[in-house]
Residue frames as qw, qx, qy, qz and C-alpha x, y, z in Angstrom:
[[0.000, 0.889, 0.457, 0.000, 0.00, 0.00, 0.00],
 [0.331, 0.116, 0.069, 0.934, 0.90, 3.41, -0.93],
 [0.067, -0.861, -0.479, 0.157, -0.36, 6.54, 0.43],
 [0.251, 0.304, 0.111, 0.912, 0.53, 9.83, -1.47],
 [0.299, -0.572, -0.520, 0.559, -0.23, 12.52, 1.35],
 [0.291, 0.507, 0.276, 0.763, -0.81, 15.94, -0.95],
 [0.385, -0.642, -0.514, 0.419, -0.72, 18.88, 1.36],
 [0.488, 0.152, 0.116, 0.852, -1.31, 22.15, 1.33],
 [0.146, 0.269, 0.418, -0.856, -3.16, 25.77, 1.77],
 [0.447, 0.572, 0.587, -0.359, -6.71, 26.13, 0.60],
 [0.619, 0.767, 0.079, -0.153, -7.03, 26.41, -3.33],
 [0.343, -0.543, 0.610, 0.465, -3.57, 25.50, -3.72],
 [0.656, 0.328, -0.486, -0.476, -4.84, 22.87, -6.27],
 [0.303, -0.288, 0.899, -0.133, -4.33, 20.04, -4.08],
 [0.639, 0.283, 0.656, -0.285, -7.56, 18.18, -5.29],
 [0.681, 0.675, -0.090, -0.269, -6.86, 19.05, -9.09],
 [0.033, 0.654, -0.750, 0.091, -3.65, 17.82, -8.90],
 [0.467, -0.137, 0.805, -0.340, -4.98, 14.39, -7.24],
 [0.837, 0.396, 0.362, -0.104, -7.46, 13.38, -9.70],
 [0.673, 0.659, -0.273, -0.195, -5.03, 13.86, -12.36],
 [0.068, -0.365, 0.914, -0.162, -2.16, 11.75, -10.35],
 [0.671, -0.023, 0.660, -0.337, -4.98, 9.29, -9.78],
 [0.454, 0.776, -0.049, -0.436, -5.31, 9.34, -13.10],
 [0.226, 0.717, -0.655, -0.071, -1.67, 8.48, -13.90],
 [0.123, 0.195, -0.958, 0.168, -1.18, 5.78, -11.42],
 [0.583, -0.339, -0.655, -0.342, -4.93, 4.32, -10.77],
 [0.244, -0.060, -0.725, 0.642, -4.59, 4.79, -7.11],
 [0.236, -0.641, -0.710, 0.171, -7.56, 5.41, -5.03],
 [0.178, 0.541, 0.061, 0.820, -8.74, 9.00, -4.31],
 [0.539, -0.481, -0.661, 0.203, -9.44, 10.25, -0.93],
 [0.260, 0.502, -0.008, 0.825, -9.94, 13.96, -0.66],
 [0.042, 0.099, -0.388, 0.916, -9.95, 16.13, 2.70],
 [0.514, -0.021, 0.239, -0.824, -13.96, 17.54, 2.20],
 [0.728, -0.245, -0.587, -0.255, -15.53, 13.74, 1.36],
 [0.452, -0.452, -0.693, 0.332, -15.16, 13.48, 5.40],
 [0.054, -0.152, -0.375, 0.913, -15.01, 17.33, 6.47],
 [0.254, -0.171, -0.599, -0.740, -18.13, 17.28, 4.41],
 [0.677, -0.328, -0.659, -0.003, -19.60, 13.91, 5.80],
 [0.353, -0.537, -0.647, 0.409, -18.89, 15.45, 9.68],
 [0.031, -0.166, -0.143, 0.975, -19.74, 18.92, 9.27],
 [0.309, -0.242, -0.566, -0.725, -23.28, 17.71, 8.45],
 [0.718, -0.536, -0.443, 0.023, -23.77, 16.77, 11.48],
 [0.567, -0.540, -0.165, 0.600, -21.04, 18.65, 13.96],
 [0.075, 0.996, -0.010, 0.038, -20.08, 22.32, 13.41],
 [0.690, 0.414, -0.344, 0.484, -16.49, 22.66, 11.90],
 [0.253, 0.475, -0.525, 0.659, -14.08, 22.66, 14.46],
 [0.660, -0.571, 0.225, -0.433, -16.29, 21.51, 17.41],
 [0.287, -0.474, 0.830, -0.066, -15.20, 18.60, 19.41],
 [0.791, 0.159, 0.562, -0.183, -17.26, 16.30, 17.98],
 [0.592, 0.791, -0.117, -0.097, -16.31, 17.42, 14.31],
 [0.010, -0.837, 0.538, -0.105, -13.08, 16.81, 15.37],
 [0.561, -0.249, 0.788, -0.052, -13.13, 13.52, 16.54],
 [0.725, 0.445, 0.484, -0.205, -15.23, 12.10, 13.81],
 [0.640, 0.717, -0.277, -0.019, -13.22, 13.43, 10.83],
 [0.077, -0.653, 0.745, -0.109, -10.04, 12.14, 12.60],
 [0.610, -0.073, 0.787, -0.059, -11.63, 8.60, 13.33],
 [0.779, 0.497, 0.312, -0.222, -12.53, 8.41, 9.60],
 [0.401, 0.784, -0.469, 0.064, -9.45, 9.57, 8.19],
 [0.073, -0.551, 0.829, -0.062, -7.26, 7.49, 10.19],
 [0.706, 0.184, 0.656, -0.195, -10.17, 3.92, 10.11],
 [0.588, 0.735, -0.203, -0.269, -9.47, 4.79, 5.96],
 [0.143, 0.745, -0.650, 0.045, -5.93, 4.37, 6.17],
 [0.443, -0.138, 0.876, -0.132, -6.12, 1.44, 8.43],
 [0.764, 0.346, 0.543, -0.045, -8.57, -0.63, 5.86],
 [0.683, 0.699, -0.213, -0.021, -6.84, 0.84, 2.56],
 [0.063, -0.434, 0.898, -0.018, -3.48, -0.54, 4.28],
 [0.616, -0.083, 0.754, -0.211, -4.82, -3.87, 5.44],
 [0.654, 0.476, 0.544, -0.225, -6.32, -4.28, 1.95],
 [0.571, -0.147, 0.502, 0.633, -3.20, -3.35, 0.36],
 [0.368, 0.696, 0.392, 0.476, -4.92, -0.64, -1.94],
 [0.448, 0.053, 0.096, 0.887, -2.88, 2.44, -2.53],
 [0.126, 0.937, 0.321, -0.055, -4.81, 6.01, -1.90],
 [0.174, 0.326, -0.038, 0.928, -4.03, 9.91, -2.63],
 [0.272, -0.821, -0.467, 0.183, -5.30, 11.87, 0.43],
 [0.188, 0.602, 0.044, 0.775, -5.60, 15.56, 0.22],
 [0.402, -0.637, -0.476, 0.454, -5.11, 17.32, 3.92],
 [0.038, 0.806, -0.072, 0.586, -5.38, 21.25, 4.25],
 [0.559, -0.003, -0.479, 0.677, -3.13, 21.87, 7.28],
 [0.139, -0.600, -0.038, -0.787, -5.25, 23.66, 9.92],
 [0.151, -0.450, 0.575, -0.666, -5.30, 24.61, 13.62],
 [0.834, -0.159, 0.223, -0.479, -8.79, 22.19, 14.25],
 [0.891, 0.185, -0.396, -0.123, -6.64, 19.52, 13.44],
 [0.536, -0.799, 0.266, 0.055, -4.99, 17.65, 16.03],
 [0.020, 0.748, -0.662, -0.042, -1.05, 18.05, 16.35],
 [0.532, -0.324, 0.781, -0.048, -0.34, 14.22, 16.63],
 [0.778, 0.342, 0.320, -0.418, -2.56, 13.51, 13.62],
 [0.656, 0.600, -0.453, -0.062, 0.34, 12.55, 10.91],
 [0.016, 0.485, -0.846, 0.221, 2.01, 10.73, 13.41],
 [0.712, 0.189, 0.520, -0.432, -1.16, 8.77, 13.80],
 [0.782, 0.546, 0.009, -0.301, -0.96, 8.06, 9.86],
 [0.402, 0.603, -0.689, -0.004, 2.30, 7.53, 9.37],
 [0.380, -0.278, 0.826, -0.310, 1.91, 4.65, 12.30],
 [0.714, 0.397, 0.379, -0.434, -0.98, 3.23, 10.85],
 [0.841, 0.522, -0.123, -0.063, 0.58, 2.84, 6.87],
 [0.203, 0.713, -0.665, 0.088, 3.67, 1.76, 8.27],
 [0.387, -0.344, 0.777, -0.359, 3.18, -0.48, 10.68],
 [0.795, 0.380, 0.388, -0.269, 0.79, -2.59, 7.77],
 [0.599, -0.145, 0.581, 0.532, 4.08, -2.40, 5.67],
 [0.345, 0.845, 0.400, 0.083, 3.15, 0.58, 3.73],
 [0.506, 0.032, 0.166, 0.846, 4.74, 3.59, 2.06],
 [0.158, 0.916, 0.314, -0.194, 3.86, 7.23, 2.65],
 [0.375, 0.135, 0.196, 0.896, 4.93, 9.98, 0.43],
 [0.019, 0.802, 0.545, -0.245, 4.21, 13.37, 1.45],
 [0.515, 0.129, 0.361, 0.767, 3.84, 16.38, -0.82],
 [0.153, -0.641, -0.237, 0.714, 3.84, 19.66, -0.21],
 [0.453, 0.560, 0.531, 0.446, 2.13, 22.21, -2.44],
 [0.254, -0.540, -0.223, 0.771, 2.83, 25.73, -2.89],
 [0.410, 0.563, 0.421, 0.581, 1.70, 28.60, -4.80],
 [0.131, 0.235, -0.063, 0.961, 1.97, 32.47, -4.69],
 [0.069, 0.367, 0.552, -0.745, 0.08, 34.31, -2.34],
 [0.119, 0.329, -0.261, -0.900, -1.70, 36.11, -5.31],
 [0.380, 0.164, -0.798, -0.438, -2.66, 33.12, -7.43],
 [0.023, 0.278, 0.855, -0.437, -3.79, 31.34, -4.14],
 [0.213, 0.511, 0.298, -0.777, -6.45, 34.53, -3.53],
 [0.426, 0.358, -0.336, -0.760, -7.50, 34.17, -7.15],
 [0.267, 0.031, -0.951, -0.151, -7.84, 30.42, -7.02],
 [0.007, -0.096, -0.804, 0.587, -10.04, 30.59, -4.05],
 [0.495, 0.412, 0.111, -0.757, -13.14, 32.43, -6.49],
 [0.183, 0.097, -0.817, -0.538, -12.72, 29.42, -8.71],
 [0.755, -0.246, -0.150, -0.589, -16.77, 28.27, -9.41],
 [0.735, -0.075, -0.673, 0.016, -15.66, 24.72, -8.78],
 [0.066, 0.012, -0.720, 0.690, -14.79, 25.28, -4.94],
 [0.513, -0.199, 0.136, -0.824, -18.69, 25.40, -4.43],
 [0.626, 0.067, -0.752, -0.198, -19.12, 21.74, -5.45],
 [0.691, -0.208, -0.635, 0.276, -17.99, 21.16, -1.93],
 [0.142, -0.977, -0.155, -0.033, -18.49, 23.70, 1.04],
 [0.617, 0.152, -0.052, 0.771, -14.57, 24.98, 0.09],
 [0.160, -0.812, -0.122, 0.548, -13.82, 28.30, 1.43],
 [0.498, 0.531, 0.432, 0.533, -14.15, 30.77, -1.64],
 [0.041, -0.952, -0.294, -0.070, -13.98, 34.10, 0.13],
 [0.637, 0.483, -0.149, 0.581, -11.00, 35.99, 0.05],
 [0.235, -0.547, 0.440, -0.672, -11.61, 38.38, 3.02],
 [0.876, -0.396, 0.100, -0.257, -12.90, 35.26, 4.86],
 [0.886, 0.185, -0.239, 0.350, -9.32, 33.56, 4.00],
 [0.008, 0.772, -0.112, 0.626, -7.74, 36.66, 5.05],
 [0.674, -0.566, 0.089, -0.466, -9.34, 36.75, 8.34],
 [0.940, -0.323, 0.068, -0.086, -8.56, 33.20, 9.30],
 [0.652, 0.537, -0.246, 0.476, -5.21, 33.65, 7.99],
 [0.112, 0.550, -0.353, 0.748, -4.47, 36.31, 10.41],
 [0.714, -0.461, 0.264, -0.456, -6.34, 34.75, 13.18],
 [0.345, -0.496, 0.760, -0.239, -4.07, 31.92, 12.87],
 [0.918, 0.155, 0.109, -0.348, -6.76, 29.19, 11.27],
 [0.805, 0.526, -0.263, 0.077, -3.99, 27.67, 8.77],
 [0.211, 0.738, -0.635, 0.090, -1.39, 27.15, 11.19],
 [0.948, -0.192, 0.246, -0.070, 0.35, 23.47, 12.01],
 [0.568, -0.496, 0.542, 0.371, 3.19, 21.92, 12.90],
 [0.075, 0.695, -0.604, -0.383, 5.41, 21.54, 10.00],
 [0.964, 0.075, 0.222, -0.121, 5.03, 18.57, 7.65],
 [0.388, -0.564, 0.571, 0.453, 8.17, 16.85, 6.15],
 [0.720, 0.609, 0.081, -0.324, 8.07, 16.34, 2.49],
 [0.756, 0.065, 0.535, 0.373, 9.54, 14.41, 0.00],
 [0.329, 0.328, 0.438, 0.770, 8.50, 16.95, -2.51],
 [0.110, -0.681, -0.178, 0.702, 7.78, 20.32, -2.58],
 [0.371, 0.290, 0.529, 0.706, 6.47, 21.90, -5.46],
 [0.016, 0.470, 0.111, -0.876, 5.65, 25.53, -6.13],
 [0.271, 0.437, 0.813, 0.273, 2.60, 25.31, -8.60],
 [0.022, 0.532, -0.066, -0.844, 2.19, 29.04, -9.73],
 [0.469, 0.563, -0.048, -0.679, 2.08, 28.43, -12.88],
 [0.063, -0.274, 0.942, 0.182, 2.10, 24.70, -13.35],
 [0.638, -0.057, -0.389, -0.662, -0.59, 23.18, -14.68],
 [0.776, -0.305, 0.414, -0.365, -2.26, 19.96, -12.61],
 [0.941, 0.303, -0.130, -0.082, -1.04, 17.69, -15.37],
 [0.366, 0.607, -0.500, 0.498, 2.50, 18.93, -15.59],
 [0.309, -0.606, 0.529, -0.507, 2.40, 18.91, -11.50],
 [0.876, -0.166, 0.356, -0.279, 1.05, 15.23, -11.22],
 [0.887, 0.404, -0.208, 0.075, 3.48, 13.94, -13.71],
 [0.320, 0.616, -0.523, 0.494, 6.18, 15.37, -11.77],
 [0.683, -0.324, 0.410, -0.511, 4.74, 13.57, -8.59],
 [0.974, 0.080, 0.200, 0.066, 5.00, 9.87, -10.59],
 [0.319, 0.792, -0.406, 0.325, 8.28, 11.20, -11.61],
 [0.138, -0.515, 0.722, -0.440, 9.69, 11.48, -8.23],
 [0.912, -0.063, 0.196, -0.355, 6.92, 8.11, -7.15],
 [0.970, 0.236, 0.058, 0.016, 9.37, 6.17, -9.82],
 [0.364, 0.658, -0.466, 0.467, 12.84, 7.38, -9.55],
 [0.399, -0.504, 0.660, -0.390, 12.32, 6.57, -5.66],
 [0.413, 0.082, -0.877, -0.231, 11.08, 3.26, -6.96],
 [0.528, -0.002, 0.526, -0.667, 7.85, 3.33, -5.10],
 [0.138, 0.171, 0.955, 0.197, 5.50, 0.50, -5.54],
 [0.323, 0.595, 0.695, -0.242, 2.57, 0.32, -7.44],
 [0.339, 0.807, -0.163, -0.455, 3.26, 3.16, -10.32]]
């Protein structure tokens, strides 16, 4: 099992980026709002209960796509309502089932971000699309968390999702990961 871990700030492109890597290498898709979705229909983001519940679903994934040896992309936005221990929870979980995580950091200008964030398609799902409401939670702090290590780092200004997921099974096959 292989879990590609695609991380990054709201509207980065993590989730365009994913379906076209899924794409590439058939892996499984497992994006951030199919659970923040699934418990914020029922728990107000960021309460405790919202909290627990997306964490026991995200991490009861992992454990049955390890055990069952099927390979995912999971998209994580990196914010404060998440708890601090919670990649060390994942990385225990697809390791300890003889798995492989690879985690990859997206980046894009501050600008481009703020212009991504009005794209129609964020409505699909309840994505934050407001620029002064990004703002805001910016400066209140919303988006910060502990540091993630990455394998890759890629600055996706003005890379296209195709161009950005090839260069993801690139680095997937040069490290000789399984499955790709």
């Amino acid at each position: 099992m292989q879990l590609v871990f695609i991380h990054g700030a709201p509207a980065v492109g993590k989730l365009t980026v994913a379906r076209e890597l899924a794409a590439l290498t058939g892996f499984r898709l497992f994006h951030n709002h199919l659970t923040v979705d699934l418990a914020g229909s029922v728990f107000g983001f960021g309460t405790e209960s919202f909290v627990r519940l997306r964490e026991d679903i995200w991490l009861a994934t992992f454990r049955e796509a390890a055990r069952h040896d099927v390979s995912l992309i999971f998209t994580f936005a990196p914010e404060s309502t998440v708890t601090k221990g919670f990649v060390n929870k994942v990385i225990d979980i697809v390791e300890a089932a003889g798995g492989e995580i690879v985690f990859v950091e997206l980046t894009c200008a501050e600008a481009e971000l703020e212009r991504r964030l009005q794209n129609p398609s964020r409505s699909k799902f309840d994505k934050l699309s407001s620029v002064d409401q990004y703002r805001t939670l910016k400066e209140a702090g919303a988006f910060q968390y502990p540091a993630i290590p990455s394998a890759l780092s890629l600055d996706i200004t003005h890379a296209g999702p195709e161009a950005t997921a090839k260069l993801i099974v690139d680095y997937l096959v040069s490290t000789k990961a399984t499955g790709v």
